[in-house]
TIVEX-446542 format. One record per atom (N, C-alpha, C): x negated, y, z negated; residue in three letters. Coordinates in Angstrom, 2 decimals, padded with zeros to 5 digits. Atoms other than C-alpha are relative to their C-alpha. Example, Ala and Ser with C-alpha at 12.3 -4.5 7.8 and 13.67 -1.06 7.14 Angstrom:
// residues 2
ATOM|u|v|w|r
ATOM|-000.89|-001.19|000.00|ALA
ATOM|-012.30|-004.50|-007.80|ALA
ATOM|-000.90|001.20|000.00|ALA
ATOM|000.82|-001.19|000.06|SER
ATOM|-013.67|-001.06|-007.14|SER
ATOM|000.77|001.09|-000.73|SER
This chain:
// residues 155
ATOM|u|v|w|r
ATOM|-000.83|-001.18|000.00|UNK
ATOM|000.00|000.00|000.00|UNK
ATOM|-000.87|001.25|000.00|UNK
ATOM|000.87|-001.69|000.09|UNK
ATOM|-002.82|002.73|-000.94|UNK
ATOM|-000.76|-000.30|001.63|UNK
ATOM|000.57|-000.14|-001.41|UNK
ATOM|-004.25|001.62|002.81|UNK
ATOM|001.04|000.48|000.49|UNK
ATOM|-001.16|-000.42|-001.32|UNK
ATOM|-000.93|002.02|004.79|UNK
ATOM|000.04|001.98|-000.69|UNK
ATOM|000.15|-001.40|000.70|UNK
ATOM|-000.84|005.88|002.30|UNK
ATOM|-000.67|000.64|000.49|UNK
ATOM|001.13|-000.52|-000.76|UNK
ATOM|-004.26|006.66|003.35|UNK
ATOM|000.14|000.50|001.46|UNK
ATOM|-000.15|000.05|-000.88|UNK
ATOM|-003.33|005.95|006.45|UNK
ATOM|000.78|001.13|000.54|UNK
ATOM|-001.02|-001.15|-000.14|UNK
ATOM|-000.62|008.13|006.80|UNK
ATOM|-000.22|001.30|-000.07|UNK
ATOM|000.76|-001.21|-000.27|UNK
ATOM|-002.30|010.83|005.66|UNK
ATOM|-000.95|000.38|000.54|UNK
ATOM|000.94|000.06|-000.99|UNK
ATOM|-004.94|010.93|007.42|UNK
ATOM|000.61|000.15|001.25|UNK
ATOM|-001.13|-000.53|-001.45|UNK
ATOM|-002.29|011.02|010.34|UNK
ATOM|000.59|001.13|-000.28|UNK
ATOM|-000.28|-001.56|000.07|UNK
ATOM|-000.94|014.20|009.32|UNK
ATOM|-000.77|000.97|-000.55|UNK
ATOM|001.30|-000.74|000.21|UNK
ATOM|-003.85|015.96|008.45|UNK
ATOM|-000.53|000.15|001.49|UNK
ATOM|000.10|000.05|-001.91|UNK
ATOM|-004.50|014.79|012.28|UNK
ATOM|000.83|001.31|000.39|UNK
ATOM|-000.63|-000.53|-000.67|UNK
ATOM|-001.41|016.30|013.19|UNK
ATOM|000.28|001.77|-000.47|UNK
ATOM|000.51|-001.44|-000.22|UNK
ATOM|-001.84|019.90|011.31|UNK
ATOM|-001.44|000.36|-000.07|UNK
ATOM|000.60|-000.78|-000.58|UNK
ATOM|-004.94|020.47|012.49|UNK
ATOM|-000.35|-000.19|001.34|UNK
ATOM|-000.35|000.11|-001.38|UNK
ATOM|-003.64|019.75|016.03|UNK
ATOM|-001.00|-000.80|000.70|UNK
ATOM|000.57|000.70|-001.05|UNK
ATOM|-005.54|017.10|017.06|UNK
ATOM|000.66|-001.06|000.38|UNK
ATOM|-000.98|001.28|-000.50|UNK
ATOM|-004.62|014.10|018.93|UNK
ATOM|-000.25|-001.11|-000.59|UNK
ATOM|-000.14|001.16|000.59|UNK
ATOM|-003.97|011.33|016.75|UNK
ATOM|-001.04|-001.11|000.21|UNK
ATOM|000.63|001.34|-000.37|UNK
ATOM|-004.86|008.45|018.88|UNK
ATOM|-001.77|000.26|000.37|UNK
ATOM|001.12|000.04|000.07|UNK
ATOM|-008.30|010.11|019.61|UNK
ATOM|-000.84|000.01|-001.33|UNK
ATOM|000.88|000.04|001.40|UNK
ATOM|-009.27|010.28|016.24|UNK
ATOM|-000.54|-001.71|-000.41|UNK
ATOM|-000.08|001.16|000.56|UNK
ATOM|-010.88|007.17|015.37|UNK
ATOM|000.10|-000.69|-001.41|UNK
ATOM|-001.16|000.25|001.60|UNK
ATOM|-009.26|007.41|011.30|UNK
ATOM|001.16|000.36|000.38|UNK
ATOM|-001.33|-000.72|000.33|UNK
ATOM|-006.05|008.11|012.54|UNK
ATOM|000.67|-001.34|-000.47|UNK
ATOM|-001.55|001.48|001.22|UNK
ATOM|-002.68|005.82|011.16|UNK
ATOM|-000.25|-000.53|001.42|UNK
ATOM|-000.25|000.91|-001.31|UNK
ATOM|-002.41|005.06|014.95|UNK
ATOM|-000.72|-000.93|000.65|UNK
ATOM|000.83|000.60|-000.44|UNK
ATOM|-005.39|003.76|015.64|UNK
ATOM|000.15|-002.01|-000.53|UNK
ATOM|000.20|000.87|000.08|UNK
ATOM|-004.19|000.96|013.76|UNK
ATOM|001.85|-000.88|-000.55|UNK
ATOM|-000.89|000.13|-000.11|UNK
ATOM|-000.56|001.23|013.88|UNK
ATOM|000.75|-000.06|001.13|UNK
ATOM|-000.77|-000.32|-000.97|UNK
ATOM|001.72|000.84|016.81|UNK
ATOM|002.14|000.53|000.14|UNK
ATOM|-001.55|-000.55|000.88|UNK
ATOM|005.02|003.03|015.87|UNK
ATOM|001.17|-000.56|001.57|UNK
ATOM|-001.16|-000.04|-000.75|UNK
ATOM|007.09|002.66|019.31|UNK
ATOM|000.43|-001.87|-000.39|UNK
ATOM|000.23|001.10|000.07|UNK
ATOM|006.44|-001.29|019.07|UNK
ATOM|000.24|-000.80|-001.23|UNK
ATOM|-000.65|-000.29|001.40|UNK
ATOM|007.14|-001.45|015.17|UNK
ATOM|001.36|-000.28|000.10|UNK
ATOM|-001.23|-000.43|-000.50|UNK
ATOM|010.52|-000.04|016.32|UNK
ATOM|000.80|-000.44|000.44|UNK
ATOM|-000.32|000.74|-000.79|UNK
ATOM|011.18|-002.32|018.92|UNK
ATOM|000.05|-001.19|-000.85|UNK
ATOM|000.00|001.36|000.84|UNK
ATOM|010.36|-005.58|017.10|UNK
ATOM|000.68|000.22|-001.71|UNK
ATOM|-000.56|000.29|001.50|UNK
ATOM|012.20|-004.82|013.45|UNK
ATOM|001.39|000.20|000.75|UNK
ATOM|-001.71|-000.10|000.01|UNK
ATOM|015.63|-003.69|015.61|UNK
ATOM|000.21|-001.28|000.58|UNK
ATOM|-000.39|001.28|-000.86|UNK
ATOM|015.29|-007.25|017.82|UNK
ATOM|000.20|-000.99|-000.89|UNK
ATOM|000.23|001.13|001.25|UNK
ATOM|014.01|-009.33|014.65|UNK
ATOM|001.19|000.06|-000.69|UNK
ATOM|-000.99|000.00|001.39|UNK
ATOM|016.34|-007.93|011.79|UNK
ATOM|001.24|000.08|000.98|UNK
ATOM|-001.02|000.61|-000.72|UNK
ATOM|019.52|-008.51|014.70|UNK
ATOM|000.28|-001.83|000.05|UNK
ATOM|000.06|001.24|000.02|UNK
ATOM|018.37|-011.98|015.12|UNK
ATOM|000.25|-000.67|-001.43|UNK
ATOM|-000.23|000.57|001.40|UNK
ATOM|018.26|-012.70|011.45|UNK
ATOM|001.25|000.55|-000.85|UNK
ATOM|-001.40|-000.44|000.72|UNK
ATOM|021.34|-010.80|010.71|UNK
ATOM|000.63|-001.53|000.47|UNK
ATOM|-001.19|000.92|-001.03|UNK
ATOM|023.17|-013.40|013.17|UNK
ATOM|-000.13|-001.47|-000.57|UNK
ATOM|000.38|001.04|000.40|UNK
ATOM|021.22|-016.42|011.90|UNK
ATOM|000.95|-000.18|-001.53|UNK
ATOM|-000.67|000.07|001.21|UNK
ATOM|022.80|-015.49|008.11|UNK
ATOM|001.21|000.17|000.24|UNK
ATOM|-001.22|-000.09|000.08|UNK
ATOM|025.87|-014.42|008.87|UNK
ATOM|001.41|-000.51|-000.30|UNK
ATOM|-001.07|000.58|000.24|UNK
ATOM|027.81|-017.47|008.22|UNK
ATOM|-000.30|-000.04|-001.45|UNK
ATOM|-000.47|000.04|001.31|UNK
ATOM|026.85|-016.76|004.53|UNK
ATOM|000.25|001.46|-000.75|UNK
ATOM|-000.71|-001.31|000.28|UNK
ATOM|028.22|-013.45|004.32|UNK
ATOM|-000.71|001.38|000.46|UNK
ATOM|000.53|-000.88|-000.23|UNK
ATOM|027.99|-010.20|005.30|UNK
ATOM|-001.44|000.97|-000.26|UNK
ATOM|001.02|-000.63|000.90|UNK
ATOM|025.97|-008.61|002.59|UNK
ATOM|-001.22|-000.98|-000.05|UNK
ATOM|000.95|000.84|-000.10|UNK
ATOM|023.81|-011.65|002.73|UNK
ATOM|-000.96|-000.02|001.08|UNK
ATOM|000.45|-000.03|-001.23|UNK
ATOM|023.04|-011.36|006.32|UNK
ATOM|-001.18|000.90|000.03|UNK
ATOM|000.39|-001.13|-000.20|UNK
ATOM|022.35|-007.64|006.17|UNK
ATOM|-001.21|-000.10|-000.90|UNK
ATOM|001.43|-000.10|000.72|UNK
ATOM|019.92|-008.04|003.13|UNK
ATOM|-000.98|-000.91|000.62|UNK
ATOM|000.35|000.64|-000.97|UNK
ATOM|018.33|-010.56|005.16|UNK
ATOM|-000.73|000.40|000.97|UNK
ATOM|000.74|-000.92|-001.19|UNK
ATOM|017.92|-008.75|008.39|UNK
ATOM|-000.57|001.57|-000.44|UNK
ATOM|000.46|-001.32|000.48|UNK
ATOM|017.16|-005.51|006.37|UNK
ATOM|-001.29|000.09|-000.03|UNK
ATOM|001.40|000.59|000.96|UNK
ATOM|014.14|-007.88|004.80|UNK
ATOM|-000.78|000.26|001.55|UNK
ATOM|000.69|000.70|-001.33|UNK
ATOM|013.07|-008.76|008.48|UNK
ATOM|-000.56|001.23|000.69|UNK
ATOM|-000.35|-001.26|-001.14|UNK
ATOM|013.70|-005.21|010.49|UNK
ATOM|-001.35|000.41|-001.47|UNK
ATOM|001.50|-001.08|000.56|UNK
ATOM|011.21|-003.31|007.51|UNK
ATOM|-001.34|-000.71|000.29|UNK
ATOM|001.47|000.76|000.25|UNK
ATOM|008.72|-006.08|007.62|UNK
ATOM|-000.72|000.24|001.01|UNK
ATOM|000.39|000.04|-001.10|UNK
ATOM|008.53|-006.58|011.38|UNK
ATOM|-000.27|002.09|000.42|UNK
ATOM|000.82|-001.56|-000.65|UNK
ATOM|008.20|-002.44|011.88|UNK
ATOM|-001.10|000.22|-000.76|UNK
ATOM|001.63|-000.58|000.56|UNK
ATOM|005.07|-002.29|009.43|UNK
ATOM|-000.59|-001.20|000.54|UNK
ATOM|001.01|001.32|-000.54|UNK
ATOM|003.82|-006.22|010.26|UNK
ATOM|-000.21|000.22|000.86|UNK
ATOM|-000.21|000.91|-001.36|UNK
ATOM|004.71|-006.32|013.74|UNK
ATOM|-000.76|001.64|000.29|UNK
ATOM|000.83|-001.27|000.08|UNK
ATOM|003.39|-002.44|013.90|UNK
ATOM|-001.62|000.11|000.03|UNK
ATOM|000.84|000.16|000.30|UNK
ATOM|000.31|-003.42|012.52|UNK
ATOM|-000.68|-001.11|000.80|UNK
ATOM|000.35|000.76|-000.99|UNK
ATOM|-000.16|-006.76|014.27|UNK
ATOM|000.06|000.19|001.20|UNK
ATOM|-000.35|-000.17|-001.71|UNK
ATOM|000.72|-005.39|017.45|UNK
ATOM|-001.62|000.92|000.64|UNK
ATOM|001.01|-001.06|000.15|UNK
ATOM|-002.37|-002.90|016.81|UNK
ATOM|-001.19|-001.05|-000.27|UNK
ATOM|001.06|000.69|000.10|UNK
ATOM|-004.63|-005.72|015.51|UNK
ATOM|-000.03|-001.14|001.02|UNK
ATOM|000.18|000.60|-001.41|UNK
ATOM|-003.68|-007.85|018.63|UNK
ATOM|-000.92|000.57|000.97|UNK
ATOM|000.60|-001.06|-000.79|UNK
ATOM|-004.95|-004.80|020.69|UNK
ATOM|-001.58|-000.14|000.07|UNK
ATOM|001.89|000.34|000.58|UNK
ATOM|-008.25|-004.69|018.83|UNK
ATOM|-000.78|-000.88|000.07|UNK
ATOM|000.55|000.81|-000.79|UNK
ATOM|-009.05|-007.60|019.27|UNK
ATOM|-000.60|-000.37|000.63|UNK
ATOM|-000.20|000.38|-001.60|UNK
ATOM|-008.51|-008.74|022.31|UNK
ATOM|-001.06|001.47|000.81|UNK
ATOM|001.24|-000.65|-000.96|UNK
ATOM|-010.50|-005.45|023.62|UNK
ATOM|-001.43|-000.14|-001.12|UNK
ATOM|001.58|000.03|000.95|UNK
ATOM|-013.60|-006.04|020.82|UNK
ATOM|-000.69|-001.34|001.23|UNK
ATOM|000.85|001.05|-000.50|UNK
ATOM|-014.23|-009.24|022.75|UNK
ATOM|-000.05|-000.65|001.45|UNK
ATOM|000.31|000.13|-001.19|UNK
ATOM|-016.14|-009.70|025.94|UNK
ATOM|000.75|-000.80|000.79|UNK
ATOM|-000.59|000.71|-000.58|UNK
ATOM|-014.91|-012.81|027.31|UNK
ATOM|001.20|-000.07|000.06|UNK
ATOM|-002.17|000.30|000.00|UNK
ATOM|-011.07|-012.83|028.87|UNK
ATOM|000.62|-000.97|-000.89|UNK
ATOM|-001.16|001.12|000.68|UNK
ATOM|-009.69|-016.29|027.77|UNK
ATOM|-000.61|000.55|-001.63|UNK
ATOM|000.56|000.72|001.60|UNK
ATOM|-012.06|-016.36|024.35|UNK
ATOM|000.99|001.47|-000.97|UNK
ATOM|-000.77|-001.11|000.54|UNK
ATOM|-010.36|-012.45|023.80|UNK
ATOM|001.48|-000.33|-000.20|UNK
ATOM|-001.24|000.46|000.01|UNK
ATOM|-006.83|-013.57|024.44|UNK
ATOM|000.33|-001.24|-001.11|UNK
ATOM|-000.70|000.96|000.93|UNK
ATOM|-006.63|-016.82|022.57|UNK
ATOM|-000.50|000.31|-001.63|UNK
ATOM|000.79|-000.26|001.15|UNK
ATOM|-008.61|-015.28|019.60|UNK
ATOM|000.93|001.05|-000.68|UNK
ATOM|-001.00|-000.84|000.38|UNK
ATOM|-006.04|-012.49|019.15|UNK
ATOM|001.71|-000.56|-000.32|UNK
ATOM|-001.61|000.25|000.22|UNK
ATOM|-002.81|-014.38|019.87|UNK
ATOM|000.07|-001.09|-001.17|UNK
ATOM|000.44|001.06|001.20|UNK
ATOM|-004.35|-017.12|017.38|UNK
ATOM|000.55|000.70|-001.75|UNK
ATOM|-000.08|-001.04|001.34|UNK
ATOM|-004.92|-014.73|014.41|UNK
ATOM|000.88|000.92|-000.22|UNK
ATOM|-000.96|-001.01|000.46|UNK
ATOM|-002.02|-012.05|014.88|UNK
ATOM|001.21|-001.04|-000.21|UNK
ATOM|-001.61|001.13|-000.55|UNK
ATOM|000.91|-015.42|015.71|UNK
ATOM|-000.74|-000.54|-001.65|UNK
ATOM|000.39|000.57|001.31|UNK
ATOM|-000.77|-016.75|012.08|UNK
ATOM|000.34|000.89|-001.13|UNK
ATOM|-000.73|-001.02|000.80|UNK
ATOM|-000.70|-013.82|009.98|UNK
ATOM|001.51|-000.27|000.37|UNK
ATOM|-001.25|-000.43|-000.02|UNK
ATOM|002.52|-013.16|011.43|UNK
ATOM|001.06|-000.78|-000.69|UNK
ATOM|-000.61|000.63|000.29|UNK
ATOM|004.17|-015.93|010.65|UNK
ATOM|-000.19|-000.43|-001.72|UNK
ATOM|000.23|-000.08|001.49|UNK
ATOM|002.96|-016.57|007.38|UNK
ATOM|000.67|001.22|-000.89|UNK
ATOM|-000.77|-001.20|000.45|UNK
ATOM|004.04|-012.99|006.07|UNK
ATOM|001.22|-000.27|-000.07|UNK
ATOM|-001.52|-000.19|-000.19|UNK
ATOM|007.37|-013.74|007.38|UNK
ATOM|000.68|-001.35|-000.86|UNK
ATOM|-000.52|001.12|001.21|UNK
ATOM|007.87|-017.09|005.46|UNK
ATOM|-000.48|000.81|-001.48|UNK
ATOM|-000.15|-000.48|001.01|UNK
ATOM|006.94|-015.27|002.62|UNK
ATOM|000.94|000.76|-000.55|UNK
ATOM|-000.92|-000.84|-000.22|UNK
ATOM|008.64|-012.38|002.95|UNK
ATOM|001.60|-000.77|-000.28|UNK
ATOM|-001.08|001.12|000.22|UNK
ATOM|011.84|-015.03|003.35|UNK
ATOM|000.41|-000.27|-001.12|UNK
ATOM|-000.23|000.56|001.20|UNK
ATOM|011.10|-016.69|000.53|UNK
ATOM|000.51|000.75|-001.16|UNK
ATOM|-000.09|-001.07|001.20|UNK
ATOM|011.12|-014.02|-002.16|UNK
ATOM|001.76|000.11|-000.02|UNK
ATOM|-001.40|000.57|000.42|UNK
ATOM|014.84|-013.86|-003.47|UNK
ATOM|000.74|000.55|001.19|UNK
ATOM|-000.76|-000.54|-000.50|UNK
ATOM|017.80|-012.78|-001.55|UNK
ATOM|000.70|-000.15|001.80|UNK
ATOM|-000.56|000.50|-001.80|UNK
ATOM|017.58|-014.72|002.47|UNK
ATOM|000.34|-001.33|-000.68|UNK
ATOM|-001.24|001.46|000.24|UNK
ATOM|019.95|-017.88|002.19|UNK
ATOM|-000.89|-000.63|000.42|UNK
ATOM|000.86|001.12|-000.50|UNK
ATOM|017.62|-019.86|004.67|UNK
ATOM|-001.41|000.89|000.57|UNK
ATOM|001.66|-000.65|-000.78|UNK
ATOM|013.95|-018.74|004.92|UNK
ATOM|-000.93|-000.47|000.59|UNK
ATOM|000.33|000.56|-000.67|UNK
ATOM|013.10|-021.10|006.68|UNK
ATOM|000.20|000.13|001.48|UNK
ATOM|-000.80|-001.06|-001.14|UNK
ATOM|015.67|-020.45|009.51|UNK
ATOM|-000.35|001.13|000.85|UNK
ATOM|000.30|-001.29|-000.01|UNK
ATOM|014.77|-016.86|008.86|UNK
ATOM|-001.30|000.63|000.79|UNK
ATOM|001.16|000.00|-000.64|UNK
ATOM|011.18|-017.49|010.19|UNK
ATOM|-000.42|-000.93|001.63|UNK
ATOM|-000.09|000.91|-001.23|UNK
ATOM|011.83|-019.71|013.48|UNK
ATOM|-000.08|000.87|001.00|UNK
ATOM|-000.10|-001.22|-000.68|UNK
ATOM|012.75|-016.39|015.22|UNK
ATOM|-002.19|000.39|000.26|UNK
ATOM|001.78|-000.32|000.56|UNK
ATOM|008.58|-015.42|014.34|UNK
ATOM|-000.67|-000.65|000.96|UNK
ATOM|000.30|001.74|-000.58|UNK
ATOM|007.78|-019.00|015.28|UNK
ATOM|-000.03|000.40|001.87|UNK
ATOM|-000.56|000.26|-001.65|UNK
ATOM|009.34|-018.50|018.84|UNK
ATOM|-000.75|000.87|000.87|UNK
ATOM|000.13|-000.86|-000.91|UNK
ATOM|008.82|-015.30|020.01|UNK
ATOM|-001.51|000.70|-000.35|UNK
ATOM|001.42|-001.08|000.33|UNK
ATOM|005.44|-013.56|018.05|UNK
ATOM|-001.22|-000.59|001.02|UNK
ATOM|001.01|000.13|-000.64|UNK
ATOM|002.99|-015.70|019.92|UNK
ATOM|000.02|000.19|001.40|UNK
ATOM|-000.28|-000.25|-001.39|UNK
ATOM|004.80|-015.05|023.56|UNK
ATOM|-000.21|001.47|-000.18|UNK
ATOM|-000.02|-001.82|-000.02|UNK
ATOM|004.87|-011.09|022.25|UNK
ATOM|-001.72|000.14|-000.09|UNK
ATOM|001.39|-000.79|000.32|UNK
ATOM|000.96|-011.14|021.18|UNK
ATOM|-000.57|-000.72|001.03|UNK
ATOM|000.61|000.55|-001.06|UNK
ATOM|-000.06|-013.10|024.03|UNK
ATOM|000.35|000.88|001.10|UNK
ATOM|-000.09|-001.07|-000.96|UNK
ATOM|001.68|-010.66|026.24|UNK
ATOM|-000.80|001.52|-000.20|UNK
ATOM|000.68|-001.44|000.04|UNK
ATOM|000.31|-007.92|024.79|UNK
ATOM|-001.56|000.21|-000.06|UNK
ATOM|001.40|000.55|-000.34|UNK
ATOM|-003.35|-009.15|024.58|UNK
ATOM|-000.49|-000.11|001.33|UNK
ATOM|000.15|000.19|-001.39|UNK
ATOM|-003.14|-009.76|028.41|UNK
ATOM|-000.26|001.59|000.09|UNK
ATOM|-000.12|-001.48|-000.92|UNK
ATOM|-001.87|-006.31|029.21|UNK
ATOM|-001.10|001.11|-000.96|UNK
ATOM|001.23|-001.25|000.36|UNK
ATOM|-004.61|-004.22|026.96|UNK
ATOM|-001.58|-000.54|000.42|UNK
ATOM|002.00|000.43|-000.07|UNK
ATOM|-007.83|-006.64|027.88|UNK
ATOM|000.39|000.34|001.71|UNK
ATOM|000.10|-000.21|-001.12|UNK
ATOM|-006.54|-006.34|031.64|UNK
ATOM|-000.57|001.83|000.19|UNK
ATOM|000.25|-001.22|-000.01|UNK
ATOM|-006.15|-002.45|031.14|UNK
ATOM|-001.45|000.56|-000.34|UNK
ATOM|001.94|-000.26|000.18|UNK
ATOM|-009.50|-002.43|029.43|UNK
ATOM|-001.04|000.07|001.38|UNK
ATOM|000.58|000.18|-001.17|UNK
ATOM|-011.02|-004.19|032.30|UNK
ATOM|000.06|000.80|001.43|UNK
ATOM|-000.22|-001.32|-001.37|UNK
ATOM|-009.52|-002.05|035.01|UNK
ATOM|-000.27|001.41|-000.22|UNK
ATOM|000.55|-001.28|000.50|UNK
ATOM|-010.55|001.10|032.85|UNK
ATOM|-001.65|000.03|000.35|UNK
ATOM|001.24|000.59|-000.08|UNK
ATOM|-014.13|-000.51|032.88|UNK
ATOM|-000.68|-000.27|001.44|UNK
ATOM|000.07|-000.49|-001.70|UNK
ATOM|-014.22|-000.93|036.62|UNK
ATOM|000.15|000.49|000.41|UNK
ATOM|-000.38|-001.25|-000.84|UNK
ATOM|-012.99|002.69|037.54|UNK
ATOM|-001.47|000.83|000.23|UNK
């Protein structure tokens, strides 16, 4: 928590004294991805609403509430340490499977945890969603920043 804080500030300290975030190499962004965050907690915490739902409303929602905050700081964060990665290391395949390895692990782990802790009916269930889709999302996204790298690198 005092890292993600830091972090933050350090991003608005960026932003009044007008520099650009992502060039800073302490900014929050450098190791956050906010649109992507965004995207993956409204798809996740939908899916896990729907999954609970046959044990009640309020059950669902606390549920997908759990999922939607996790996945916009996890999936935020992993989406950013996929990135890193995957461009730190020379070789294509060894960059790709080395990123989608270690962010699809974390990820999933967090999220059975996360689960577990009181209040999701099936957290097991709850984490299949994770299971399915995190290593097709960090494998896609590992492609498209080591390609971009590479085609940056050849201009």
């Amino acid at each position: 928590m005092c890292l993600f804080l830091s972090l933050v500030w350090i991003s608005i300290q960026d932003i009044l004294l007008n520099e650009q975030p992502h060039k800073n190499k302490f900014s929050f962004l450098r190791y956050f991805d906010l649109k992507m965050g965004i995207v993956g907690g409204l798809f996740l915490g939908t899916i896990v609403f729907l999954i609970n739902f046959d044990h009640g409303a309020v059950n669902a929602l606390i549920a997908a509430s759990k999922q939607a905050t996790y996945t916009f700081f996890a999936g935020g964060f992993m989406l950013r340490l996929t990135e890193n990665i995957a461009t730190s290391i020379d070789n294509f395949y060894k960059a790709i499977i080395t990123a989608c390895l270690v962010s699809t692990s974390i990820a999933v782990t967090l999220t059975f945890i996360v689960h577990s802790l009181r209040g999701t009916p099936e957290p097991l269930n709850s984490t299949i969603p994770t299971m399915i889709f995190s290593p097709w999302a960090f494998l896609w996204w590992a492609i498209r920043k080591k390609r971009r790298q590479l085609k940056t690198v050849g201009d």
